[in-house]
N, C-alpha and C positions, 0 to 999 in steps of 0.2 A: 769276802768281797771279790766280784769279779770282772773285770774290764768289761766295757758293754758302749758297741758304740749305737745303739737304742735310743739313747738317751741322752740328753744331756745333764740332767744333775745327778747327782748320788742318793741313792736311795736305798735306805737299809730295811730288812725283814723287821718284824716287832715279835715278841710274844704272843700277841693277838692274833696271831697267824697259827694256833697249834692249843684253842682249848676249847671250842667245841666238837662234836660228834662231829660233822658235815668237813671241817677242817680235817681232821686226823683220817680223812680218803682220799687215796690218791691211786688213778691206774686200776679203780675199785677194790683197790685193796686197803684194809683198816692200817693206819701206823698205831704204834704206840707213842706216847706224849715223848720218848726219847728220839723216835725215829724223827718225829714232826721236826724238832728243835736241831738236828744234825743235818735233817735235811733243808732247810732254808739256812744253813749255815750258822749256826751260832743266832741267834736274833734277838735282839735287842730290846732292854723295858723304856717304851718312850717316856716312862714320869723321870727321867734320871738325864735329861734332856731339858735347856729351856727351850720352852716353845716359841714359835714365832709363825705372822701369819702365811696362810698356801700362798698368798701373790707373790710371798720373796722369793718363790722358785721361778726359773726361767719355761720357757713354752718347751714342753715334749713333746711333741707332733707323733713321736715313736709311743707312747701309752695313749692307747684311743681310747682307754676308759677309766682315765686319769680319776676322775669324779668318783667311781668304783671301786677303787681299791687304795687308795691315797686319803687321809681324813688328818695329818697334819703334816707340819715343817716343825723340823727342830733346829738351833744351830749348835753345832759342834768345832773342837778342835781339833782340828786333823795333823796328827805325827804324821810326817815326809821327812825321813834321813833325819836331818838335823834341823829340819826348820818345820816349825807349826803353823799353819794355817788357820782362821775361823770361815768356815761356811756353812752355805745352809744348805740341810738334805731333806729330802723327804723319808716319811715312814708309811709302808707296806704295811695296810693292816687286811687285807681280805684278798680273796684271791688263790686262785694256785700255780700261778705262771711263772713264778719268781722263786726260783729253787735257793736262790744266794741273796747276798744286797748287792746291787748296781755300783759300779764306777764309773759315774756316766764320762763319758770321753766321744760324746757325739759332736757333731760340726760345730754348735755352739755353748761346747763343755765349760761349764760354770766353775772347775775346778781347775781350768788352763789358764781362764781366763785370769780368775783371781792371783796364780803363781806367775802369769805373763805383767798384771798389774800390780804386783808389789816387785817386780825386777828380780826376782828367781830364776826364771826361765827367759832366754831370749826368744822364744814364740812357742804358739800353741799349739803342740808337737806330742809325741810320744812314738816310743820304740817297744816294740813287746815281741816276746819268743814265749810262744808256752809252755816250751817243754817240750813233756813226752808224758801220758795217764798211759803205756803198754808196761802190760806185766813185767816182758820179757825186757824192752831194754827201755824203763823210765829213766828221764831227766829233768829235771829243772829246770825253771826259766825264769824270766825276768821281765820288768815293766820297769818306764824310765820315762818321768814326766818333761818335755824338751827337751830332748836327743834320745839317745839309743845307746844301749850297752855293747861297744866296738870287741870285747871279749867273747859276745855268744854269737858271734858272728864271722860264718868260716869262711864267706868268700863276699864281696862287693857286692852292694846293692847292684843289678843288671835291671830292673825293670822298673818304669814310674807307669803309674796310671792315675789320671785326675778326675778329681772328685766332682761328681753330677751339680751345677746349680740345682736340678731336681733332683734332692737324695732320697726320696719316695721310691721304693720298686713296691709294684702294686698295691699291697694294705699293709707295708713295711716300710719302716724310718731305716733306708741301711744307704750314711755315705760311702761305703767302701764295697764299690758294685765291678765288676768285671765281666767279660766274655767269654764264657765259656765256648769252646770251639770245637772241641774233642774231648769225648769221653770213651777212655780201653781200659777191659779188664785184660787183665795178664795172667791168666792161668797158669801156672809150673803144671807140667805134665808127671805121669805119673814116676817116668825115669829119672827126676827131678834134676836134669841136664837142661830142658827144653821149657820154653812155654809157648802158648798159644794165646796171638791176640784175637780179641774181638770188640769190634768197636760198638760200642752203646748209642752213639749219634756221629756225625763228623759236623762240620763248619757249615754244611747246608742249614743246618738245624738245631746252629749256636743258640744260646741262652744267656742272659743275663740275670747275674748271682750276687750275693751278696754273701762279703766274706764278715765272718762276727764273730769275734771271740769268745761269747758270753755261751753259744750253744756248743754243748761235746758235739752234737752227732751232724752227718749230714743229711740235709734235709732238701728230698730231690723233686722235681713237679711228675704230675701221677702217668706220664707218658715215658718219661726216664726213667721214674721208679720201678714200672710195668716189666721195661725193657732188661733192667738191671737184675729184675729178681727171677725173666725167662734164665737167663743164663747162670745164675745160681742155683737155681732150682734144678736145673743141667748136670752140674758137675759135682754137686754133693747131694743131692736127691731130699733137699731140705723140702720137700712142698709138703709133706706130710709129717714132717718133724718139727716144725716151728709149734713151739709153744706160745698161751698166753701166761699174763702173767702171775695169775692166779694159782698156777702150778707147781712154782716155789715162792710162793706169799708167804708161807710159815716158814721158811728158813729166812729169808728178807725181802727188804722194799728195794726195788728197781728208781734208781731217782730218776730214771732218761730211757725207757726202754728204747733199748733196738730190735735186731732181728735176731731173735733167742733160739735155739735150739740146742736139741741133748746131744752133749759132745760125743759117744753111742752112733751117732748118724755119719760123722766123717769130718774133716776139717774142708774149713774155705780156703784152698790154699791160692793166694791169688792176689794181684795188687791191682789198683787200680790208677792209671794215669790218666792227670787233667791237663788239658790243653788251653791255656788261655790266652786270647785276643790273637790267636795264631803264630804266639811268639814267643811266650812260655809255657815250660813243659814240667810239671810238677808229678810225681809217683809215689801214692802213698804205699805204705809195704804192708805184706801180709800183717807184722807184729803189731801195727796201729788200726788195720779195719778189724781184725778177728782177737777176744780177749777171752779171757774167762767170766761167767758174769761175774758183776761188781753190784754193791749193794749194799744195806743196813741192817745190823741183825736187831732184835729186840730193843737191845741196850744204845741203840745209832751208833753201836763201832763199824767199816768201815769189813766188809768182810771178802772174800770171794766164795765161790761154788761152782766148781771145777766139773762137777757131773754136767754143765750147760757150758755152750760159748753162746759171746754176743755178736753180732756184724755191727759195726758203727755206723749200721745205719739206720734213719726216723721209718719205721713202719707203714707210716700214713704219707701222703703226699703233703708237700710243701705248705704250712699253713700261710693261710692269707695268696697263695698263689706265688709267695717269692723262696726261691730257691735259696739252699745258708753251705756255705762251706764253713765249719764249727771248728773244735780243736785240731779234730785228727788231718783235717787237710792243715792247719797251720802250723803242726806238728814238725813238719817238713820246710817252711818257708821264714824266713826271719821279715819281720814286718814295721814300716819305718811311716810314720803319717806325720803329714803337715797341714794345718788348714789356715788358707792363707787372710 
């Protein structure tokens, strides 16, 4: 299950999500019935579940095609630490946009609300760190229903930014939107003493993001994207090296492609700094945009394939037209929400 502020309720994958033909394709590539089930994370038999009707869920405004892919409400008990919960989720039966089940923690999150009104939590809060998904230096993180975990956290919140009345960016539910102001890639040179900036936009030509933890990759709109991949395409001569994903289909499934290419062509050596609201300065590092790919072997174990690396970043331009800063920029920031 993965934080999602999407949404407001919880919503888990089903088994129905992984037994026909049309289900088991993804990225055109066939899964097998183990990939299917690893890759929506574990998913769940809704008969093992009482049911209850769709009205007890609260309004998603973030699933536009709620009617489409949603066909019940269960209610569950939900272990948190030392205290259980009863709520109600929805179940994921059709569909291929939902790689995991939802924790929904949107503005008006049905599972704050419930911990705010039995006197658990003194308000409708969370603190999340996600870690680290880099080969080279993974870490751990942590989620914490009304407040924040003061241990994963190395230096003082420095910045607030407040949440839109309209949490709508354009055919996306995202309350947690900022200003993108500046965007530099940071090339290390080849003396590896030096780097070279180059800026991808400045503040003339800020944008407004939506930061989400439910998405790995970053997902950039198709004039930044354009921008982004002239100058990669630059300094590693990827424009002929990018693969699809068909290429390594029979060794595994890609759950989130990015930008793939055979490791054979060069490394991206290079990070990338965001600038937002012209106030803060975040730099993601080489070890979090550039990995080895990552993927599903037959059996859904959990593999790598070192002959490619990936970029973390979305191929396609921005779905819906709203730009996502995913794990790998959170990777870097500790994240504290309150909705009042």
């Amino acid at each position: 299950m993965v934080p999602s502020t999407v949404l407001n309720d919880t919503f888990l994958t089903t088994t129905s999500l992984c037994q026909s033909s049309e289900q088991l394709k993804v990225h055109q590539v066939d899964m097998t019935p183990a990939q299917c089930a690893s890759r929506r994370g574990g998913p769940v038999s809704a008969d093992k579940f009482k049911g209850v009707p769709l009205s007890n869920l609260v309004q998603n405004p973030g699933w536009t095609l709620l009617n489409n892919t949603i066909e019940g409400a269960v209610e569950v008990s939900m272990q948190l630490s030392r205290q259980a919960i009863t709520t109600t989720v929805g179940l994921i039966t059709k569909g291929q946009n939902s790689a995991a089940s939802h924790l929904g923690l949107a503005t008006d999150s049905s599972i704050l609300k419930v911990l705010k009104g039995q006197g658990l939590i003194v308000a409708r809060s969370f603190g999340l760190n996600v870690g680290s998904q880099s080969v080279q230096s993974p870490r751990g993180g942590s989620l914490v229903l009304g407040g924040y975990d003061q241990g994963s956290v190395a230096n003082p919140f420095l910045h607030e930014f407040p949440i839109p009345q309209n949490d709508r960016l354009q055919d996306r539910h995202c309350p947690l939107q900022v200003e993108l102001t500046g965007l530099t890639l940071e090339i290390k040179m080849a003396n590896a003493s030096e780097t070279e900036s180059r800026d991808i936009f400045s503040k003339s030509t800020g944008i407004t993001v939506c930061v989400e933890p439910y998405d790995n990759l970053f997902r950039l709109p198709s004039e930044t994207l354009s921008a982004l991949l002239g100058y990669v395409n630059q300094t590693t001569e990827q424009r002929t090296h990018l693969v699809p994903v068909t290429e390594y289909a029979d060794e595994l499934v890609n759950l989130e492609p990015g930008l793939v290419y055979r490791r054979s062509s060069g490394e991206f050596n290079a990070a990338l700094r965001f600038t937002i609201n012209d106030k803060m300065t975040v730099e993601v590092p080489f070890h979090e945009l550039q990995r080895p790919l990552r993927g599903l072997d037959s059996n859904g174990a959990a593999v790598l394939n070192t002959s490619y690396n990936e970029l973390q970043i979305f191929g396609d331009p921005a779905p819906g037209n709203a730009p996502v800063l995913g794990k790998a920029f959170l990777s870097q920031v500790g994240l504290i929400v309150l909705f009042l």
